[in-house]
C-alpha positions in Angstrom: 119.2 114.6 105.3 116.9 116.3 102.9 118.6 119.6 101.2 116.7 122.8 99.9 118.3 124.7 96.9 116.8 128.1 97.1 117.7 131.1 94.7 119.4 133.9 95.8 117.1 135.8 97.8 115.9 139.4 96.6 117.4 142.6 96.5 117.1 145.5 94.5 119.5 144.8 91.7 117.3 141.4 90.5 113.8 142.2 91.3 111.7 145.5 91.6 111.5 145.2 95.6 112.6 148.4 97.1 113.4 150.1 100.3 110.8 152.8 99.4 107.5 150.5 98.7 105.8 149.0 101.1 106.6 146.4 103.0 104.0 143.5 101.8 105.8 143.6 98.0 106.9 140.2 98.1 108.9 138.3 94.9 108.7 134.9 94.3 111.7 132.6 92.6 111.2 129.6 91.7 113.5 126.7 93.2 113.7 122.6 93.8 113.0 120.6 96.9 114.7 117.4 97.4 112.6 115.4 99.9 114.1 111.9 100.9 112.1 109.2 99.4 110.1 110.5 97.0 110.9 112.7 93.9 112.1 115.9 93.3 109.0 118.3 93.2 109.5 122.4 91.9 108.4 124.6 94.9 107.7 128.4 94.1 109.2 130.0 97.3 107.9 133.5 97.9 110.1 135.9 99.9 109.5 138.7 101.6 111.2 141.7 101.1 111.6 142.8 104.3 112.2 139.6 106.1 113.3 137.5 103.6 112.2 134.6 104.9 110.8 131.8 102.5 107.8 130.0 102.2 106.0 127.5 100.1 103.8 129.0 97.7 103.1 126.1 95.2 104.0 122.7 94.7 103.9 120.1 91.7 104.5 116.4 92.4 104.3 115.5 89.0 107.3 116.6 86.9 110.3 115.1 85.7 113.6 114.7 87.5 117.2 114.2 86.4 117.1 111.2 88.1 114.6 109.9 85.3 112.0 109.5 87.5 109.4 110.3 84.3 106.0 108.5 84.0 107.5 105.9 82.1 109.6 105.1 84.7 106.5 105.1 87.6 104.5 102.6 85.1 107.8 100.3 84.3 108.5 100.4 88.1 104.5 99.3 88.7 104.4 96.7 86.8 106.0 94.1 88.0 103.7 94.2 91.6 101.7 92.3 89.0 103.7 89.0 89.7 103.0 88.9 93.1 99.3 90.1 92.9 98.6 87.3 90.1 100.4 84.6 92.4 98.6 85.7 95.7 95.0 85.6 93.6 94.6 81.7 94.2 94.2 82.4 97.9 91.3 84.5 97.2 88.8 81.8 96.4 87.2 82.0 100.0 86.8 85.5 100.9 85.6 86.1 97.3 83.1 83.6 98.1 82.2 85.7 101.1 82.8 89.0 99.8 81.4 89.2 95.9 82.4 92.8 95.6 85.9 91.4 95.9 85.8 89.1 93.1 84.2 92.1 90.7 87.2 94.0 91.8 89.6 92.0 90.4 87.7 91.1 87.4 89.3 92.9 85.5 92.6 91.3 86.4 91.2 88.1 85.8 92.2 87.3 82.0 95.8 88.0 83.1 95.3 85.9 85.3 94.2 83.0 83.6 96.9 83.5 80.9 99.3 83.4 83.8 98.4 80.1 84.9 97.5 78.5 81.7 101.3 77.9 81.0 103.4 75.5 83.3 106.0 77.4 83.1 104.7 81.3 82.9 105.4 82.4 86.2 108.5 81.1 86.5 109.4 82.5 83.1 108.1 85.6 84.0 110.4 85.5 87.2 113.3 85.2 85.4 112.2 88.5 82.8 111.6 90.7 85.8 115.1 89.5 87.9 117.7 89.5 85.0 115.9 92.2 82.4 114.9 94.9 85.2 116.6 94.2 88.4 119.5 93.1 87.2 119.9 95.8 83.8 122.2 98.8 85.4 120.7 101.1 82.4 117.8 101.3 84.2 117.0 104.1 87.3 117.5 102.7 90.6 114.0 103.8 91.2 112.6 101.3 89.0 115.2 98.1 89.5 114.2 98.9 93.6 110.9 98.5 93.2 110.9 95.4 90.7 113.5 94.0 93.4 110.9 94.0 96.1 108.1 92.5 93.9 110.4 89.7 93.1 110.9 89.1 96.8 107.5 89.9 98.0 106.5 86.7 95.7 110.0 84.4 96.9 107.9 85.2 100.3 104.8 83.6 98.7 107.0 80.1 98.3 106.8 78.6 101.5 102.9 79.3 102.7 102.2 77.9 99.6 104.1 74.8 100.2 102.4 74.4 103.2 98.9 75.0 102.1 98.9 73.2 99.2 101.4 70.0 100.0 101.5 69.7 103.8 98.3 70.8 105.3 95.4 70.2 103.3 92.3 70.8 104.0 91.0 69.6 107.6 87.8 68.1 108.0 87.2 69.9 111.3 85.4 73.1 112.1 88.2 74.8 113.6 90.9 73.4 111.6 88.8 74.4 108.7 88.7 77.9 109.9 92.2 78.1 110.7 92.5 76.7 107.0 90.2 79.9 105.8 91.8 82.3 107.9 95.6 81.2 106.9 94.3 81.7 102.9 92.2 85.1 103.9 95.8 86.6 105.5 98.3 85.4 102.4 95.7 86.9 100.1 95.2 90.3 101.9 98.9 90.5 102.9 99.9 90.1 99.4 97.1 92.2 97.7 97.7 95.0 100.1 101.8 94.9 99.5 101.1 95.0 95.6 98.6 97.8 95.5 100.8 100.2 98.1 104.0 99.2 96.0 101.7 100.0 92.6 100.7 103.0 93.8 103.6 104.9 95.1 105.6 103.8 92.6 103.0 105.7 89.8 103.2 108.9 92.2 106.7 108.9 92.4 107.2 107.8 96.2 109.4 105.2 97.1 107.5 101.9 98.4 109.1 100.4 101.7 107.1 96.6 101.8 107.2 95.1 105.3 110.3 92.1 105.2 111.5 93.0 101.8 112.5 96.7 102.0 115.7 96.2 103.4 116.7 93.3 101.6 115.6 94.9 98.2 117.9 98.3 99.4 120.9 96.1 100.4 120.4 94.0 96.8 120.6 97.5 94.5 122.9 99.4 96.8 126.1 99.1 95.1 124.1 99.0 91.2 
């Protein structure tokens, strides 16, 4: 249930409202809005002398809670939708080939990417960094160990198509199996690149990312942290 701490609204022995102006003079006080899943923002609540009844004047979404909510934490909390993103990439190679604008929009991502995979072991090490030193540290905001949870999930999710792409089914020789083939790399790309960039970008506003099949599981993992 979302709570609104207002000042105290005004009278005539805090503000220069009085019975004898008129009765537009308004004052405004400054108070804090706490919306459920996303930051605290500053509201600037004008009242009205006569009624007394509030309403929002302006509203920041950018400043700093006591939760530690700061831009540091939005970019640590970003960060590691990167694992994911780099791991989903491989499924790319088709609709890249049919869509070029794709591949230049990840171009950029692309040297990360290739150091990623250049190592045996980097993802898995990588893995292990984001789990124990982010999820697992209780110094850091729940905001950020939330997030990093459902990016390490999001890419547990990733295990089992890949295991079936890559081990069990390979590539059929058929048309429609070969489509099916397409269509099955296609959806683990998009599905992945779609979670990583919603969970990216909330997370630099501020906003609480909720990923289809990991939200919960990520809540219930960080509860009692």
């Amino acid at each position: 249930m979302a709570s609104l701490r207002t000042a105290a609204p005004c009278t005539s022995t805090n503000t220069r409202c009085s019975s004898g102006r008129a009765a537009s003079v308004s004052c405004r006080i400054p108070s804090l809005t706490y919306l459920p899943g996303r930051r605290a923002a500053p509201r600037l609540v004008k009242y009205d002398c006569t009624s007394e009844r509030p309403f929002v004047a302006v509203r920041s979404l950018f400043d700093n809670d006591k939760d530690g909510n700061d831009y540091g934490d939005r970019i640590f909390a970003a960060l590691p939708f990167l694992l994911p993103l780099l791991d989903g990439l491989p499924y790319a190679k088709f609709i890249m080939l049919q869509y070029p604008f794709v591949a230049r929009a990840f171009a950029p991502v692309a040297p990360l990417m290739y150091l990623y995979h250049s190592f045996p072991f980097a993802p898995f090490l990588v893995f292990l960094a984001i789990y124990n030193g982010i999820v697992n540290n209780t110094s850091l905001p729940r905001f950020v160990r939330y997030h990093a949870m459902q990016a390490v999930l999001l890419d547990v999710l990733l295990i089992i198509p890949q295991v079936i792409l890559n081990d069990v089914w390979k590539a059929p020789g058929d048309e429609v199996g070969l489509q099916a083939y397409i269509l099955a790399y296609n959806t683990l790309f998009l599905f992945t690149a779609v979670c990583s960039a919603y969970g990216m970008g909330s997370s630099l506003v501020g906003l609480t990312a909720r990923l289809p099949l990991v939200a919960e599981a990520a809540d219930a993992q960080v509860r009692d942290l």
